[in-house]
N, C-alpha and C positions, 0 to 999 in steps of 0.2 A: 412880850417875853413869856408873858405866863402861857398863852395859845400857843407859844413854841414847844413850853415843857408837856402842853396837855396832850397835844400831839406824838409829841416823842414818846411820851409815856404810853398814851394807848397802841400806841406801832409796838415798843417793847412787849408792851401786856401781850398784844396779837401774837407775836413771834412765840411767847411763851408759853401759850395755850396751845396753840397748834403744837408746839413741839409736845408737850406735856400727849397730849391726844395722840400723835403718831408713834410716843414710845408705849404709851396705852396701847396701841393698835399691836403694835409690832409684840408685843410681849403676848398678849391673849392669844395671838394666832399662834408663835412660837412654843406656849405651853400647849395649845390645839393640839399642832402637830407631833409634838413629844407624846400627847396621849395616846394618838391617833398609831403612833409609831408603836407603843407600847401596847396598843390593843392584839396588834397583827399577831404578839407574840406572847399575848395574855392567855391562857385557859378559860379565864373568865367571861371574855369576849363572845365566846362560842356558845355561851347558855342562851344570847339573845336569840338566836335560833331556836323555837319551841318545836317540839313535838308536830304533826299535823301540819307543815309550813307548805306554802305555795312560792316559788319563785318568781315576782312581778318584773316580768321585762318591759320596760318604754322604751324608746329611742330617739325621745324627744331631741339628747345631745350625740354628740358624735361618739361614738367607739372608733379612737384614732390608735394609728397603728404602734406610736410611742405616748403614754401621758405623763407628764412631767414631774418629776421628784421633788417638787418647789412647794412647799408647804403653803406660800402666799397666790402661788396660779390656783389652788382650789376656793380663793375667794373672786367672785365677782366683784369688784372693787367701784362699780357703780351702783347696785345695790347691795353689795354686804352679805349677800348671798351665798350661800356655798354652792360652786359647780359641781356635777354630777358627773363628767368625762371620766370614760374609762378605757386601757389600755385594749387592744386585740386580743394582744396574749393572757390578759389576766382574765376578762370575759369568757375568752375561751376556755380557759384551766377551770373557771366559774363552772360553768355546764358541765365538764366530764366532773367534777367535785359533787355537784348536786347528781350527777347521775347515780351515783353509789351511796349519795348519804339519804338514810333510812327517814329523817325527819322531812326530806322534802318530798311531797306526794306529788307536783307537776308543776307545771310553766304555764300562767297567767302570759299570756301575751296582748298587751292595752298599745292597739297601732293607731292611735288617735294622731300622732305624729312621729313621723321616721326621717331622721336628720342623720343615715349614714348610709356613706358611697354603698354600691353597689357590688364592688369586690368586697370590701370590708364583710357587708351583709352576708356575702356567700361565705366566707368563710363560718360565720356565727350559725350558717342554716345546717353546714355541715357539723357542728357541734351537736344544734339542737336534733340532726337527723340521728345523731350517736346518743343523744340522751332517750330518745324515742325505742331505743332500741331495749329499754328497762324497764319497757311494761307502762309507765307514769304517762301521764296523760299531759298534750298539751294543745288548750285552748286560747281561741282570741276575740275579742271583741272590740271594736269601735264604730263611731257614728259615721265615719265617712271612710272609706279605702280607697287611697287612688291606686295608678298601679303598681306600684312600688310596693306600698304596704300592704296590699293585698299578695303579691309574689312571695313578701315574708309568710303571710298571713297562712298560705297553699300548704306550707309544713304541718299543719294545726290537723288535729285527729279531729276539731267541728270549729266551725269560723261562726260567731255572732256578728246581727249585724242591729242597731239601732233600727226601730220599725217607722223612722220616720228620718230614718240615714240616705245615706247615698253610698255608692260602690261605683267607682269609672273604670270600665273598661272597653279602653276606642281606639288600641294601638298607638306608635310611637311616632315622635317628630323632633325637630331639631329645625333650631334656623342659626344660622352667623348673622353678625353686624359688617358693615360695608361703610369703609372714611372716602370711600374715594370721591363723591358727592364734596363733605366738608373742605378735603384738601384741594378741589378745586375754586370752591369759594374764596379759600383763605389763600390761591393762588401759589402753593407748595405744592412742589415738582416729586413723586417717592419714588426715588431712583431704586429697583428693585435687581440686586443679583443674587440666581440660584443655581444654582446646580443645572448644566446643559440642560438635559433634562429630565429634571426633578419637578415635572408637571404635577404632578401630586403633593408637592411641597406649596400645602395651602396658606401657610402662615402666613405668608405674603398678598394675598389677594385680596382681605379685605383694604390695600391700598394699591392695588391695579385694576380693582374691577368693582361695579355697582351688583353685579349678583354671581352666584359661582356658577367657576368656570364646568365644562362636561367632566372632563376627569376628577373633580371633588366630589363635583354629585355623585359620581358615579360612586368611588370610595366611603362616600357618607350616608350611602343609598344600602350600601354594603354594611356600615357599621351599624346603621338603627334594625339593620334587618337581623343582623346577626343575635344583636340585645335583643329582641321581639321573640326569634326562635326559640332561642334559650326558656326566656318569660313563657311562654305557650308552652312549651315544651316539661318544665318543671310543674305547670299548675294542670297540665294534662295529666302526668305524672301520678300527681298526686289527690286530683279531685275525680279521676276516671271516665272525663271529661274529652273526647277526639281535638283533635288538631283542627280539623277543620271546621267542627261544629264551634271550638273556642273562637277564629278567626272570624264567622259568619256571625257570634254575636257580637264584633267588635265592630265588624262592616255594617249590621244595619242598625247598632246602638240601641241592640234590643236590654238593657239593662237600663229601663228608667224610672225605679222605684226598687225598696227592699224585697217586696214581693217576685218582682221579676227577676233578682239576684236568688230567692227562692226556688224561684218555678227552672231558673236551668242551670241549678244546681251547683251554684257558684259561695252558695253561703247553705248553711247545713236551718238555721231560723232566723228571724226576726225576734229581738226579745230588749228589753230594757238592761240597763247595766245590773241593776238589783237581782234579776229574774240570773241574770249571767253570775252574781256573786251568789243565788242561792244556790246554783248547781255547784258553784268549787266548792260550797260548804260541803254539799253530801258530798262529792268527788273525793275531798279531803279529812271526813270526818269530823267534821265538824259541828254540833247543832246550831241549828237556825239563830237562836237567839246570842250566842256566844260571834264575837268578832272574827274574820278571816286573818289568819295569821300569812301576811304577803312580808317578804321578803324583796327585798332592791339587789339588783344584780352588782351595785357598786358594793354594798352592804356586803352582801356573801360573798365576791371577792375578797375580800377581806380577813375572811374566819378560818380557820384550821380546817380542815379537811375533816369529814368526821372520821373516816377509817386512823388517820393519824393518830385523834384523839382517842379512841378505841386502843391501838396499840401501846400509845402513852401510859395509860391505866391498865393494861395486860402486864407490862414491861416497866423496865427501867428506864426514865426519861432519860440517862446518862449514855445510855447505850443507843441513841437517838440520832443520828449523822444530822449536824446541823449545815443548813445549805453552805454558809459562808466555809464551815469545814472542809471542803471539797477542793481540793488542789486542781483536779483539771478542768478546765472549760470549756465552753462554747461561745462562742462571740457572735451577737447580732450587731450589725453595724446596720443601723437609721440613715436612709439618703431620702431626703424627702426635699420636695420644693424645687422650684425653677434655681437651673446650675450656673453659678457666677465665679468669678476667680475670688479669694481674697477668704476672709471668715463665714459663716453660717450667720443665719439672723430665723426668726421663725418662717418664715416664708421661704427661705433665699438658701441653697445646699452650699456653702461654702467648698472650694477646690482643697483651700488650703486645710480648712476644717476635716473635711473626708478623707483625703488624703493621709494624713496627720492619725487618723482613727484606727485605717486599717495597716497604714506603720506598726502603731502601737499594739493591736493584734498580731501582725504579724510576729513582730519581734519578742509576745511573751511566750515564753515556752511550756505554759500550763495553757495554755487555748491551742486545745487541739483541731477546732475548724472552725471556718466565719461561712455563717449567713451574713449577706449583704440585702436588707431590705430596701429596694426599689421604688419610691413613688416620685416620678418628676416627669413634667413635659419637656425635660430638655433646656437647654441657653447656650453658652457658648463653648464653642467648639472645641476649644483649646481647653478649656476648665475641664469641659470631659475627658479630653487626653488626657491632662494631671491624672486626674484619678483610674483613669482605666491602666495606665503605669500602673501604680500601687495594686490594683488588681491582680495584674499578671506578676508582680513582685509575689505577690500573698500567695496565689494559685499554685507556684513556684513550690513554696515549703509546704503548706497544711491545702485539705481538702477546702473549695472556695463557693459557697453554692449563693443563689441567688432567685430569690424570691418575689414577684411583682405584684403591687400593692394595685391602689386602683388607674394608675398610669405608669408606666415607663417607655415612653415614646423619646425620640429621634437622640438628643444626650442622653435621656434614660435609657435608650435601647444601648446607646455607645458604651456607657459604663458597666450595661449587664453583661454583651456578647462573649469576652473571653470567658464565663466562669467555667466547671469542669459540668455543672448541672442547673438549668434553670426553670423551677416552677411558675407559672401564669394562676390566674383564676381565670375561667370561663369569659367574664366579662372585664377582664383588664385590656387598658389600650395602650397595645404598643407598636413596634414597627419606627414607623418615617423616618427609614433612613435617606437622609437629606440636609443639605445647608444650603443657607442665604445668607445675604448683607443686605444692608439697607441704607442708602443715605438721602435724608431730605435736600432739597434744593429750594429753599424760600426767598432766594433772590427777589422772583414777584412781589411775593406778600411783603418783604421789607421796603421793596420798592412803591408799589404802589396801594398799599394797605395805609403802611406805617409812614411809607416817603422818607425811611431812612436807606442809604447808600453807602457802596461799601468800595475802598481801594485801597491797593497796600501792594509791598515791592517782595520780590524774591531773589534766590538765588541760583535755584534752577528750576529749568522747564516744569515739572512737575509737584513742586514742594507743596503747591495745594492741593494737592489730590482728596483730600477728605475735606476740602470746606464744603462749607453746607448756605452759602453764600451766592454758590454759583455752578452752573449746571457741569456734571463731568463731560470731557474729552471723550471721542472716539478712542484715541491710544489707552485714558484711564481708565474707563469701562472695560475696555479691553484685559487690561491688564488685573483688575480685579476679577474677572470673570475665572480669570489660569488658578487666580490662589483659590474663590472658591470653589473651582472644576477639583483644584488639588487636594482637599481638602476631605472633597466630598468621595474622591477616589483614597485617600487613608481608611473614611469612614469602613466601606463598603470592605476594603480588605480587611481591618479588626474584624470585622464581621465574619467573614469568609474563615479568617483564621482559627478565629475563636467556635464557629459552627461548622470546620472541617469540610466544606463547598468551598466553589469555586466563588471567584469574584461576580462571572460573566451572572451565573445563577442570582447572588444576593443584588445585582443591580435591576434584576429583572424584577427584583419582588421589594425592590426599593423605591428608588425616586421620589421619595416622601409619602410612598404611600403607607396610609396607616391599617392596622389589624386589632382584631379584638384576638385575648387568647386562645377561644377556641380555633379561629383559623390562624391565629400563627403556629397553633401546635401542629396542623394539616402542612404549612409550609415549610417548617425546620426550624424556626424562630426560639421555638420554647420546646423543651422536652417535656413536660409533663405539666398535665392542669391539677394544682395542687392550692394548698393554702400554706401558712405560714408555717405554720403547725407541721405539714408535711417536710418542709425544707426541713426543719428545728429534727426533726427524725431521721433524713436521709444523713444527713450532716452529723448527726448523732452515730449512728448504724457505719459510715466511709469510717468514721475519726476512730474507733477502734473503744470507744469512751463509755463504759457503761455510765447512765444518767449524772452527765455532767453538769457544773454548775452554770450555770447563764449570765455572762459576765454583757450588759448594752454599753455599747458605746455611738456618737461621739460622747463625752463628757457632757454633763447640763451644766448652764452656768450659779452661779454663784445665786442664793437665793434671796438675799437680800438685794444684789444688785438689782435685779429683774424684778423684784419690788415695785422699788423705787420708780424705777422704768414704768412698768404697767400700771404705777399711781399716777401717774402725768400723762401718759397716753392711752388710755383708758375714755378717761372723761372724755378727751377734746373727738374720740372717734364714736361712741356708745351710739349718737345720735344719728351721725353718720350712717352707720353699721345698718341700723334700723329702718331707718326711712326709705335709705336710697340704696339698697344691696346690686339691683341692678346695673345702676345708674355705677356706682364702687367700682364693680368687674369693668364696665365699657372704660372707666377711668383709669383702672390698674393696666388696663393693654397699651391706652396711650403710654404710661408712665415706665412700662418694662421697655418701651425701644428709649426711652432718656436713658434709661441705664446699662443699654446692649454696648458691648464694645466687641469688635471683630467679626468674624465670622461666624452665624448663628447654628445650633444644631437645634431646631425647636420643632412642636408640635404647632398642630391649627391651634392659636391662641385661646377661644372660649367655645365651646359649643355648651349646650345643656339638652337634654334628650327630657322631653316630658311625653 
């Protein structure tokens, strides 16, 4: 008995310490965030800004296109840590704020690591090309560039480079994964319908074929070339460097030391990071012996504007238009992630979620236009019908424009085509328009894997048409091929409609084939290659609204809920994440057809372009 109560007792005690510690937890970050809240709108806030400052960009984490109002997503909740993630829009507003405020002398740009897409990037480079335009200086240095961060790096008025660094530059490549190997092992049949033909509609192939088909390569031959031109094209641009003299050092991998990034003139020195902080010091005024005053792009987000605060101390704070003051708006509505029916989840663009947003847009009458921000490769067919409804609902009363983030392909493209105006980035991927279905047939595998067997009664001819037990019919094959022939001929007319062409034309530049924005802008896909920022002004300029307030939607959820949530799943994935990120992505493609229902409008599953 007494080992009973010692037990229960330390069980209680546990219960009670943990709790004691998560309301510990919960409080400190709560009063964080109330600080944090009260900083944006302190005066006081803005003195940390000195004199002489340099703005330090890394991009070690992502600059995503929405960041979360969740006072608890800015803890890493496996180490305690605070995340650095920052908004597009706010990054952005970041840069044109430093461009006119007097205390910052330049942009520090440290590319030792760059962890953001490639649209995203171009929109930040077109900031930083408008900050460049004020005289201020902006440099970069790190030990390695690949080329990626070297393409950031091409902006820089002098690129350093670590004299015992590296710099790659060897042009582009891309490969897919292929199951069809495994599914015959595992004796699983992948009953594959797409669109007659919708040869182009590669999402499919890595479970019909062991390497791709000619019309992928051909399409994917198209897509790394076009990212390539673009990349040559901007670092010629800007380093004064030919086209062709860039391409012939990539062909004979004449860059294999810092010296030879010297000698053809693809980095301006070789110098240590010290030797590179003692030039911001003169750059910035600074003496030698006194500290560099760097500034974080999260950081200065953050601060007032200095012109604001200028007119604040000219004027009366009272006579100040506070944002929430502003009766008219502008509505960005967030569509991000593979499209499914049902709610939003972070990954997942809920039908009912989106739908539901741009209602609520629609129906206020102080939102004078929606931006609809764009990032998804697409899901099912029908989920994008939902939503592209509410579009033409929206389009209907206020001006409806729509903006593409670093993907909006085959659903992403469905729900963009009606808008009245749509901006791409150079390097967004969109296009395939196209649908498939898919259904297993593991009969085999159950059968002779497992040596389980399967039989059961009906009541008509067809009632199993979707088992996945036993291989389809002639007549059901058949007959699924009409709904997604049907399907895929809706797509093409939304299309048609919404881009004022013909059907015969959009099929022609469809079939699943995909496009980057600059050729979809050649084709009629997209009207104009633009950033977010440019939509947020076109949409501003139609709505009739001098500088309206900026109201985002969908809703973010509850912030305690999501807590709770990202405490418990956090941990069990941290190690996951880490280890095996590859290994993650080949896992996630099997795990999105568990969760496909219907007929699919999607992109080629995964590619990665290094």
């Amino acid at each position: 008995m007494k080992q009973f109560f010692k037990f229960t007792f330390a069980a209680m005690l546990g219960y009670i310490i943990a709790g004691f510690v998560l309301i510990v937890i919960f409080f400190s970050f709560l009063f964080s965030a109330i600080s944090d809240a009260e900083d944006m709108f302190n005066d006081k806030k803005d003195t940390s800004v000195k004199e002489n400052s340099i703005l330090h960009l890394t991009f070690g984490v992502p600059i995503v296109d929405r960041a979360t109002n969740n006072p608890f997503e800015e803890i890493n909740f496996n180490t305690f840590e605070p995340k650095k993630e920052i908004s597009l829009a706010d990054a952005v507003k970041a840069l044109r704020n430093a461009k006119d405020d007097t205390r910052i002398k330049g942009i520090y740009l440290d590319l030792s690591e760059v962890n953001v897409n490639m649209a995203n990037m171009e929109e930040v480079k077109v900031a930083l090309d408008d900050f460049k335009s004020s005289g201020k200086f902006i440099y970069s240095y790190s030990e390695f560039y690949n080329q990626f961060s070297y393409y950031v790096a091409s902006i820089s008025d002098s690129i350093f480079l670590n004299p015992y660094g590296d710099l790659e530059f060897k042009g582009l490549r891309t490969e897919l994964a292929f199951f069809k190997g495994t599914l015959e092992k595992l004796e699983v049949d992948m009953q594959v319908i797409r669109g007659s033909n919708n040869k182009f509609k590669s999402a499919v192939e890595p479970f019909m074929y062991d390497k791709m088909s000619s019309a992928n390569k051909e399409q994917m031959t198209l897509i790394i070339n076009s990212f390539w031109d673009y990349l040559v094209g901007t670092v010629s641009e800007s380093r004064g460097i030919s086209k062709d003299e860039l391409n012939k050092i990539a062909d004979e991998l004449l860059i294999n030391s810092p010296e030879d990034a010297v000698k053809y003139k693809l980095v301006d020195a070789a110098l240590y990071q010290d030797e590179v902080i003692s030039i911001l010091k003169s750059k910035s005024g600074i003496d030698e012996d006194d500290d560099l005053n760097l500034v974080s792009l999260k950081k200065y987000s953050k601060v007032k504007p200095k012109l604001a605060l200028d007119e604040e101390k000219d004027g009366d704070k009272k006579d100040v238009e506070k944002p929430w003051e502003k009766k008219d708006k502008l509505a960005i509505i967030y569509a991000s992630g593979e499209i499914r029916s049902g709610k939003s989840t972070p990954e997942v663009m809920g039908s009912e979620t989106i739908a539901e947003a741009i209602k609520e847009a629609r129906e206020d009458s102080t939102v004078k236009a929606i931006v609809f921000r764009v990032n998804s490769p697409g899901g099912s067919a029908l989920a994008s019908e939902v939503i592209w409804r509410e579009t033409q609902l929206a389009k209907a009363e206020k001006p409806f424009i729509v903006s593409m983030g670093r993907v909006a392909a085959s659903g992403g493209y469905y729900i963009s085509c009606g808008a009245d105006k749509i901006y791409a980035d150079a390097s967004t991927i969109t296009g395939s328009i196209g649908v498939f279905g898919l259904i297993p047939n593991m009969q085999k595998m159950f059968n002779n894997k497992l040596g389980v067997t399967f039989d059961g009664v009906k009541t008509n001819d067809n009632a199993d048409i979707m088992s996945v037990t036993q291989p389809l019919t002639d007549y059901q094959y058949s007959y699924i091929q009409k709904s997604v022939d049907r399907i895929y001929n809706t797509f093409t007319q939304r299309v048609a409609d919404g881009r004022s062409t013909t059907q015969a034309f959009v099929d022609s530049i469809g079939q699943g084939r995909v496009w980057t924005g600059n050729k979809a802008l050649e084709i009629g896909l997209v009207d104009e290659i633009g950033t977010l920022e440019d939509a947020v002004a076109y949409a501003t300029e139609v709505s009739g609204v001098e500088d309206p307030r900026i109201k985002n939607y969908p809703k973010q959820e509850d912030p305690f809920k999501k807590f709770l949530e990202d405490f418990s799943m956090n941990a069990k994935m941290y190690f996951v994440d880490e280890s095996f990120k590859q290994e993650l992505e080949l896992y996630k493609q099997v795990t999105r057809i568990k969760g496909m229902k219907g007929v699919q409008a999607f992109m080629p599953y995964y590619f990665e372009i290094n």
